[in-house]
C-alpha positions in Angstrom: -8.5 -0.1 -4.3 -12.5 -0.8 -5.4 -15.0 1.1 -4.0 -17.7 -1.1 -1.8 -20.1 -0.6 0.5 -20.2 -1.2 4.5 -22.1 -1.2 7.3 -21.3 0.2 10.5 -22.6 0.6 14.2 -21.7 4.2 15.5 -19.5 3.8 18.4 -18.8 7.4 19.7 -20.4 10.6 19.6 -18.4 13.8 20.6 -19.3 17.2 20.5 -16.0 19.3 19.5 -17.3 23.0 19.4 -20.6 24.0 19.3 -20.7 23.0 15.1 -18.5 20.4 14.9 -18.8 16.8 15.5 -16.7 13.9 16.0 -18.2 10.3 14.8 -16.8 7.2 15.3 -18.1 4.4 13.8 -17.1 0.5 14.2 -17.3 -1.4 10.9 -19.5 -4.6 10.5 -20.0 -6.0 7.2 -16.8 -6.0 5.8 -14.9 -5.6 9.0 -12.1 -3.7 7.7 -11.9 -0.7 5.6 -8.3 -0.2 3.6 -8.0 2.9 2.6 -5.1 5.7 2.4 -4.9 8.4 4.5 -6.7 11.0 3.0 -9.4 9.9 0.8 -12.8 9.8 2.0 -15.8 7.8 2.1 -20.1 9.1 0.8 -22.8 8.6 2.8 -26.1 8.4 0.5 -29.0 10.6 1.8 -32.1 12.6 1.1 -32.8 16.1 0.3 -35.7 17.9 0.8 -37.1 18.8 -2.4 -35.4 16.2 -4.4 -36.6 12.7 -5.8 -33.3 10.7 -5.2 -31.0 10.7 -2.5 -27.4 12.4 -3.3 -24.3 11.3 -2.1 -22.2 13.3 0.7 -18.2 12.6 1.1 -16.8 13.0 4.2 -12.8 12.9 4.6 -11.5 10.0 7.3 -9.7 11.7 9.7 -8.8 8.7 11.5 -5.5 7.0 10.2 -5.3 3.2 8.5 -3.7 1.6 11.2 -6.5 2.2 13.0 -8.1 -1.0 12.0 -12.0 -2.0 12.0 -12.8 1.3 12.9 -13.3 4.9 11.1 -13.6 8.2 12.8 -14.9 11.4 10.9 -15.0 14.9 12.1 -17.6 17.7 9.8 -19.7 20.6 10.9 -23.3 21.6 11.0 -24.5 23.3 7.4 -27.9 24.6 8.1 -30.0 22.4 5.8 -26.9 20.1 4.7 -28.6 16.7 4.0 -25.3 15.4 4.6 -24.6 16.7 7.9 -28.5 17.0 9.2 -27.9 13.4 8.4 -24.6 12.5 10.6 -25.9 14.5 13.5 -28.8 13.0 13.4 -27.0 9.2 14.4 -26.7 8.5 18.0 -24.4 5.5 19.7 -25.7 2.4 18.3 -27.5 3.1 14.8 -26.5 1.5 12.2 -25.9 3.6 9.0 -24.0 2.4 5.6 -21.5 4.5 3.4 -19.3 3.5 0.2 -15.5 3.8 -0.3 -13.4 4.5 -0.1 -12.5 7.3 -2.4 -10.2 10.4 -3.7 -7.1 11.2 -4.9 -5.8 13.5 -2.2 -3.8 11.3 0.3 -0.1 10.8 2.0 2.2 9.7 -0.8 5.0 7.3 -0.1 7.8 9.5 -0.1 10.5 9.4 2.5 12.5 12.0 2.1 10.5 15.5 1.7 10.0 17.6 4.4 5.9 17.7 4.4 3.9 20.6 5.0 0.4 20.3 5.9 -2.0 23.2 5.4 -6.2 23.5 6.8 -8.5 25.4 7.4 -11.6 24.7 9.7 -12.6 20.7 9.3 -10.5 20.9 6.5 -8.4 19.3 9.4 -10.0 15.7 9.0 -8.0 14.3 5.9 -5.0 16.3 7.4 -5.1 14.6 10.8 -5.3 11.1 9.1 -2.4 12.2 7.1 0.1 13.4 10.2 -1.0 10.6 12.2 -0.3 8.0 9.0 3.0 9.8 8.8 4.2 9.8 12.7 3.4 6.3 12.9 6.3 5.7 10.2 9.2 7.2 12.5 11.2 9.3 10.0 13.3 11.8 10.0 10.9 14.1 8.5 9.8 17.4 9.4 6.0 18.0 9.8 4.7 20.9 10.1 1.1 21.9 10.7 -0.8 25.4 9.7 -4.3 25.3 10.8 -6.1 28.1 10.7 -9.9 28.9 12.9 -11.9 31.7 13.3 -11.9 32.1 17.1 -11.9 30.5 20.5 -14.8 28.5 20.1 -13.9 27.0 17.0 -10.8 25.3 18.4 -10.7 21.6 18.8 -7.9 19.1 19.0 -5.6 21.3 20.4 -4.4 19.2 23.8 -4.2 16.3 20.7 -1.7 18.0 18.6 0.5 19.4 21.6 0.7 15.9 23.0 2.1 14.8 19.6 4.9 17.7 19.4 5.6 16.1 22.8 6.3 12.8 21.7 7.9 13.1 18.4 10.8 16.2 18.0 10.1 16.2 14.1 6.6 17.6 14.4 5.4 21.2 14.5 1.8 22.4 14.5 0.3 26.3 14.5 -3.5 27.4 14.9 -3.9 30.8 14.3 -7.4 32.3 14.8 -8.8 34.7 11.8 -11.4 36.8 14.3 -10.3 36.0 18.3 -12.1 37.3 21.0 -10.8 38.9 24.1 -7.9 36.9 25.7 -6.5 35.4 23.0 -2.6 35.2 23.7 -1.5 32.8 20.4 -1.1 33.7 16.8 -3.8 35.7 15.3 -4.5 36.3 11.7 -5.3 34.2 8.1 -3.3 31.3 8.4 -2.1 32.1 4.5 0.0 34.9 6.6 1.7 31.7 8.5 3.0 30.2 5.0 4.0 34.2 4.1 5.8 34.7 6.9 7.5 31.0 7.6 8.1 29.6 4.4 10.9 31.1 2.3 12.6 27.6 0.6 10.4 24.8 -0.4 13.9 22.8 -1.1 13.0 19.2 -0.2 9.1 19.8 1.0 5.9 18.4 0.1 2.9 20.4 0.6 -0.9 19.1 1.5 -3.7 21.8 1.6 -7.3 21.5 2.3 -10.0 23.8 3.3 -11.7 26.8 1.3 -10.7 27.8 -2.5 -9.2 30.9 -1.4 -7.0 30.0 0.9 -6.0 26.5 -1.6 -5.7 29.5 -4.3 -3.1 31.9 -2.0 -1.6 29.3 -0.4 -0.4 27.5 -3.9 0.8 30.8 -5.4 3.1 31.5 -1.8 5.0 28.3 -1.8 5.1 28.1 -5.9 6.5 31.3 -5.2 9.5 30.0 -3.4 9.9 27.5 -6.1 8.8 24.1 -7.6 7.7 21.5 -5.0 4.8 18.7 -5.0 1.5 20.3 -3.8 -1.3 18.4 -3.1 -4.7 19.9 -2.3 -8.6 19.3 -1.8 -10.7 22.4 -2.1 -14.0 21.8 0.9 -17.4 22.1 -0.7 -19.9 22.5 2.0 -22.8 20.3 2.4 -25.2 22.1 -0.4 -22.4 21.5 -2.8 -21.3 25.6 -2.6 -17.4 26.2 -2.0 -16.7 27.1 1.6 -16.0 30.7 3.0 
């Protein structure tokens, strides 16, 4: 799969907390992006301070079958070239990435159980995955662990509930780190989750993406339980510094 570059026209804006965006873009010139669900695609954009532009990957949270058309989902880094950039695009504009790229996507395997671990926008490559992998119609668990700070930071909620409605096999949890007052569902780090719900990794396949620490805990809990695949992508944020 060669890396090229494309134009787009951004199609949709949407606001999904008061830091996160969701931008969908509708592809030009080629018309079709291939790609496998996971992997991202770098926007090339200045920095303040620098002499060349530097390249920013963002993670396609939309999946494949979703032809002639690529959706991405980040956050607001104060002073992120990368993000300044994106938020700065409005219905319309044209902009221009390459891809795609990365190593962390769905594998072809149709018989693990899969379990798919985030944290914050660590979500995008994860939702590309889950929807990939409903599509297919297999027996196969999925289960999803996503963990937020708190009320404000939840997104995509209604989106995975509508899912678990429609197919039996899949299972999703947000748990919120810091909730406010009011907060009925699960609270605490979602590494807890994998503590307290995973005790046999027999047949499973695991996906995590988010912040170091919670790649780092999360990999000793299930490797605990035994050998499986884990796959994982460890979120830098946009001034190249591992996320909280």
């Amino acid at each position: 799969m060669s890396i090229q570059t494309y134009t787009a026209l951004v199609s949709r804006v949407r606001d999904l907390t008061h830091d996160v965006r969701e931008l969908e873009m509708v592809l030009v010139e080629p018309k079709d992006l291939s790609f496998k669900p996971g992997q991202f695609i770098s926007f090339e954009v200045p920095r303040e301070g620098f002499p060349a532009p530097v390249m920013r990957p963002y993670s396609i949270a939309s999946p494949p079958a979703q032809q002639g058309r690529v959706t991405l989902v980040f956050n607001l880094v104060p002073n992120g070239p990368g993000s300044s950039y994106l938020f700065s695009l409005r219905e319309g504009d044209r902009t221009t990435f390459k891809g795609p790229a990365g190593s962390f996507y769905l594998k072809d395997d149709g018989t693990r159980d899969l379990l798919f671990v985030a944290t914050g926008t660590g979500i995008a490559p994860i939702r590309s995955m889950i929807l990939a992998q409903l599509e297919r119609r297999t027996s196969q668990a999925v289960t999803l662990f996503w963990g937020l700070r708190s009320q404000r930071d939840l997104y995509y909620q209604e989106e995975f509930q509508s899912l678990a409605r429609q197919h039996p096999s899949f299972f999703f949890v947000t748990t919120l780190s810091k909730p406010e007052a009011g907060w009925t569902g699960v609270t605490g780090r979602v590494t807890a989750l994998v503590q307290d719900r995973i005790t046999s990794v027999r047949n499973l396949a695991a996906y995590l993406c988010g912040n170091g620490g919670m790649i780092q805990e999360v990999t000793a809990l299930v490797q605990a339980c035994g050998l499986c695949p884990i796959h994982k992508e460890k979120y830098y944020d946009d001034r190249g510094e591992p996320t909280d």
